[in-house]
N, C-alpha and C positions, 0 to 999 in steps of 0.2 A: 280615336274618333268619337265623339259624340253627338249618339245617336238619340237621344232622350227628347230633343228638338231637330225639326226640322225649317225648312226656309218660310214656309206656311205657317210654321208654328209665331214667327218671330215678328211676321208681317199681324198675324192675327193681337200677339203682345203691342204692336206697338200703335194699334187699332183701339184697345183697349183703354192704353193709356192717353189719348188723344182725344176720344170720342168719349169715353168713361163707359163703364161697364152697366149702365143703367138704361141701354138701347141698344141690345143685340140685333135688332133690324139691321141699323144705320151702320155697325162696325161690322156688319156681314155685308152690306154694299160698298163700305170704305176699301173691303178685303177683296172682293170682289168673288165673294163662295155664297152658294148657296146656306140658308141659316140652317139647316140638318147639319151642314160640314162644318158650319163653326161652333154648332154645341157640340159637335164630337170631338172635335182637338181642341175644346177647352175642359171638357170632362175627363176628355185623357192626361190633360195637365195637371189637373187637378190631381186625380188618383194615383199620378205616378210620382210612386215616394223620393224620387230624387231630383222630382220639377217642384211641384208640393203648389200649385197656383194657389193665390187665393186674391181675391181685390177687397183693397177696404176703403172708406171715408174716410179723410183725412181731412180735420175737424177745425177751424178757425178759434182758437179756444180764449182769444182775448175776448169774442164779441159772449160768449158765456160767462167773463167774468172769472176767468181763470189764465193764469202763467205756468208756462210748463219750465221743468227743474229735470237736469240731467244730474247723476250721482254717482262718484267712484270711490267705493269705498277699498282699501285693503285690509283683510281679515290676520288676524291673529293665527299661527298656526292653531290646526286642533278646533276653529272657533268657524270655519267656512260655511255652515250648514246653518249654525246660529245667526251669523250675519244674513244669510237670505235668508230667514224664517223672521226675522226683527224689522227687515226692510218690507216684508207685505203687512206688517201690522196696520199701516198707516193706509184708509180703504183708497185712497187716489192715487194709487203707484197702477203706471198703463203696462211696462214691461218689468220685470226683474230678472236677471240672469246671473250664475256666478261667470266670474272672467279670472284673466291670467296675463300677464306678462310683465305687471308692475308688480309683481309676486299674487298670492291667490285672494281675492276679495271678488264682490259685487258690482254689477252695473244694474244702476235704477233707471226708467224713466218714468213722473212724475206730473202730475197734473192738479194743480195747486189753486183753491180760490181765494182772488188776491188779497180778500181781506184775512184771509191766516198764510201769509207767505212768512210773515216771523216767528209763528207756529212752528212751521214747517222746519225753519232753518234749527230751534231748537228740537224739534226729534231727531234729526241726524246729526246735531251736535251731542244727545244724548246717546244715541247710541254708539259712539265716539268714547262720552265719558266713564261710561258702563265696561270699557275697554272689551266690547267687541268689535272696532274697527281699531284699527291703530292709526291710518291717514283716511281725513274723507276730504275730497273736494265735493263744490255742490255749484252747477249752472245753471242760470237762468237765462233761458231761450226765447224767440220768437220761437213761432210753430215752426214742423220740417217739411219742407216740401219733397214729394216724391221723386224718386230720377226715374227716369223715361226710359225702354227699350227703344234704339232703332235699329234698323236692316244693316246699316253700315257698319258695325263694328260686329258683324255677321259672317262666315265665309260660307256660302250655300254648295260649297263644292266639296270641302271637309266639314261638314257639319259642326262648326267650333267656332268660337269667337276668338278674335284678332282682338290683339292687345298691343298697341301701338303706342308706346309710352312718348316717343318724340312728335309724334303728328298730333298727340292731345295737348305737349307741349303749344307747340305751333298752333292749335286751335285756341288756347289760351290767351295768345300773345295780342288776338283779335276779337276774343268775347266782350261781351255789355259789360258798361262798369253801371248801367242799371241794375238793382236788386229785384229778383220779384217780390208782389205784393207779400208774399206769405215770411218772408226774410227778412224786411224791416221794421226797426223797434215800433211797438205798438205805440200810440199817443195817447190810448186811454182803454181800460182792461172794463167794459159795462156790459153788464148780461142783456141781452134781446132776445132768448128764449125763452118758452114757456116747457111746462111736462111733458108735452106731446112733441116737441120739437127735440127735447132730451133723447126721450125714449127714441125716437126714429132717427138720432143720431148713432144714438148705442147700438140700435142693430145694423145699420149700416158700416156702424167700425167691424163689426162679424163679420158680415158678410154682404159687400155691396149689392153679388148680385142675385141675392135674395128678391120675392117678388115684392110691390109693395102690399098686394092684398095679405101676406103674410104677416105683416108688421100690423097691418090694421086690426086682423084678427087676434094677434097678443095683444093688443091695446081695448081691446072690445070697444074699436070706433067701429065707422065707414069706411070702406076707400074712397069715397070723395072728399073725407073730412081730412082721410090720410095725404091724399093727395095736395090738396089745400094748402096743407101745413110744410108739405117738400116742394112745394111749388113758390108758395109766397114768403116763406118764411126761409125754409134752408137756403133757397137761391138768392131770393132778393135779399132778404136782410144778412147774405155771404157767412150763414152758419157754417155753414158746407165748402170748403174751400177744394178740397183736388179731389181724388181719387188714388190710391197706390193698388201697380199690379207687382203683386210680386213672386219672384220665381227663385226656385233656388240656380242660378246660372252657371253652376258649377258642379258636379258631381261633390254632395257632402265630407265626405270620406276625403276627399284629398285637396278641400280647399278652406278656409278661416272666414269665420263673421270677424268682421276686427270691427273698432269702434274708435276716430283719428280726432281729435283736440289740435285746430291750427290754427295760431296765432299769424297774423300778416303786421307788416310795417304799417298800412294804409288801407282806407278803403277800399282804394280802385284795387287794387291786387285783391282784397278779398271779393270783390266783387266778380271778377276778368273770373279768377278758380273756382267759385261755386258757380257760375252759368255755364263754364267748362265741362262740369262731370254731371248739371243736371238730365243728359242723354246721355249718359254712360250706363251700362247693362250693372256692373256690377258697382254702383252706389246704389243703398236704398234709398236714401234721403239725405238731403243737406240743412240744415239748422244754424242760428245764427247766435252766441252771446249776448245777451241784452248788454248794452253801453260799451263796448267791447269790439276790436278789429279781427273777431275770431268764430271759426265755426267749429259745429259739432257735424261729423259726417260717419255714420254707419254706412259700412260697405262689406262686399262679402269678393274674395280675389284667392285664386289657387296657391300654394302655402310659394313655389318659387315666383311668383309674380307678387307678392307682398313687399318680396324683397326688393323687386325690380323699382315697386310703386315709393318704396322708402328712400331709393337710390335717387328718385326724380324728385322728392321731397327736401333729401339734402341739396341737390343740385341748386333746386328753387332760394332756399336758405344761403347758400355762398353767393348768388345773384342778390340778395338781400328784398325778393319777392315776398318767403315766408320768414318769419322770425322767428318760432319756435315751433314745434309737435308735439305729441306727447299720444301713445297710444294703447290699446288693452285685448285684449283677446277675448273672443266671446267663447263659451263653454255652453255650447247645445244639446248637453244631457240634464244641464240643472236651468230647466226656461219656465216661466210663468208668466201669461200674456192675461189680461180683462180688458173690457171693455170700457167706456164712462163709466161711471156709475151712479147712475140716474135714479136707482133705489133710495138716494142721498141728497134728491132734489126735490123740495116744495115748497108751493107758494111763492115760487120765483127767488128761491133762495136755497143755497147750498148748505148742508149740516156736515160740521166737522167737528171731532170728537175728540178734540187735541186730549184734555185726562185722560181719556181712556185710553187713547193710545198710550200714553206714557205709564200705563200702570197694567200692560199686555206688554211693555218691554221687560217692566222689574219684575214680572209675573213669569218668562222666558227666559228669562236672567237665573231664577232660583231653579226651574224646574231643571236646568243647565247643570 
């Protein structure tokens, strides 16, 4: 049984993610509790190590002028540590984690501005050629939209979530072959922020629901200047796209981050499966391939329900829905998360150090 969430708890998650976490009034009347009880079972999610809450921004990064890049490298035996220490060289990597299952290597995710995206693709081909990777692939994405908690895949009577691999089928068979906005190819990658709209990006990927008098006060503005700028800038001009709540939905110890690459025959099939799982508890996010009938999908599923989910995966595949997969295991002892990095932003313009990086690789390479 688990008992780490209760029905209250799931209602207030999916509150969160609906309302966004930047209006604890309005998602304590959505809830229908008093606001004392919803900052207390959100502070106990928080602090308890095996929910681990936390909300962030979830960043429209075309309208900044940047493309994000997924990266799977596999590492050389003996060379695992040097792989992730070579993949944070480059300052715009958002997560790094090592992984497992295509043998032991890296998962990057990346945040590229578009005018060095063949920058880019040469540092991960260098560190390729330096033979600390022995295979890399490298994706370019639309942004990833968040997947939602709801009540219904809830059971408020054993305290556990229902995993109903046929009825998500069946729910599939009738989803939108609409994309959301955050899922289709960009038409054109142009920055519309300024410093301050950076900066109040980056802390809101921390911590959404941080105040904003706090954010003003590390900017040594106003909060009406702060506010201004979250008001007419992140909303209207759609800097700010979602919100993600995330929990760990599973008792760590006995369940997998995995990380799934699925190729579909057609759009509408890709389209029907990611509006499918974007209310499923255990996807974080779904992500799309730039020019490509294929997504990227981080999700986190108890280690015999992986198997279950791989089984509905082939199934989908003899039906001739999905065309291929391809998948990796996340390794949550070796993680490294940043924010933007807006220290790297002036004058309306991004600074990338492509030499220097590449000479902190041969630099890492000798000390090796």
């Amino acid at each position: 049984m688990n008992k780490r969430l209760i029905a209250l708890d799931i209602r207030i998650l999916q509150a969160l993610g609906k309302v966004g976490p930047r209006n604890l009034s309005e998602v304590a009347r959505a809830v229908g509790v008093p606001r004392a009880t919803l900052r207390f079972r959100i502070n106990r999610m928080i602090n308890h190590p095996k929910v681990s809450l936390r909300c962030h921004a979830t960043i429209y990064y075309p309208f900044l002028g940047m493309k994000k890049a997924t990266v799977i490298a596999k590492a050389p035996p003996g060379k695992e540590q040097l792989l992730f220490d070579c993949m944070k060289v480059n300052d715009f990597w958002a997560h790094i984690v090592r992984s497992y299952g295509e043998g032991e290597g890296c998962l990057g995710f990346y945040t590229i501005p578009i005018e060095h995206t063949e920058e880019f693709e040469e540092f991960i081909q260098t560190i390729k050629k330096m033979e600390v990777a022995e295979e890399v692939s490298l994706y370019w994405s639309t942004c990833f939209k968040p997947g939602k908690i709801i009540p219904e895949w809830f059971n408020e009577k054993t305290l556990s979530w229902n995993l109903h691999w046929e009825k998500w089928l069946r729910e599939m068979e009738k989803a939108d072959t609409e994309l959301p906005f955050a899922l289709i190819d960009p038409e054109k990658f142009s920055n519309y922020a300024d410093e301050i709209d950076i900066f109040i990006l980056g802390e809101l990927e921390k911590d959404a629901l941080q105040h904003l008098q706090n954010i003003a006060r590390k900017l040594s503005v106003s909060l009406q200047r702060a506010r201004y700028h979250y008001e007419r800038h992140l909303f209207e001009k759609k800097l700010l796209e979602d919100f993600e709540v995330f929990i760990y939905p599973y008792d760590p110890e006995y369940s997998d981050e995995v990380l799934f690459i699925i190729e579909f025959h057609n759009q509408k099939y890709l389209a029907k499966f990611a509006n499918s799982l974007l209310n499923k508890h255990f996807v974080r996010a779904v992500g799309k391939v730039l020019d490509e009938t294929a997504l990227i999908i981080p999700m986190n599923l108890p280690r015999k329900e992986l198997r279950s989910f791989i089984d509905a995966l082939s199934d989908l595949t003899r039906r001739k829905t999905v065309k291929n997969y391809r998948y990796v295991i996340v390794d949550p002892r070796h993680y490294s998360r940043q924010t933007l990095p807006y220290r790297l932003f002036k004058r309306a313009k991004w600074t990338y150090e492509h030499e220097k990086y590449l000479r902190t690789l041969e630099e890492l390479l000798q000390k090796s």
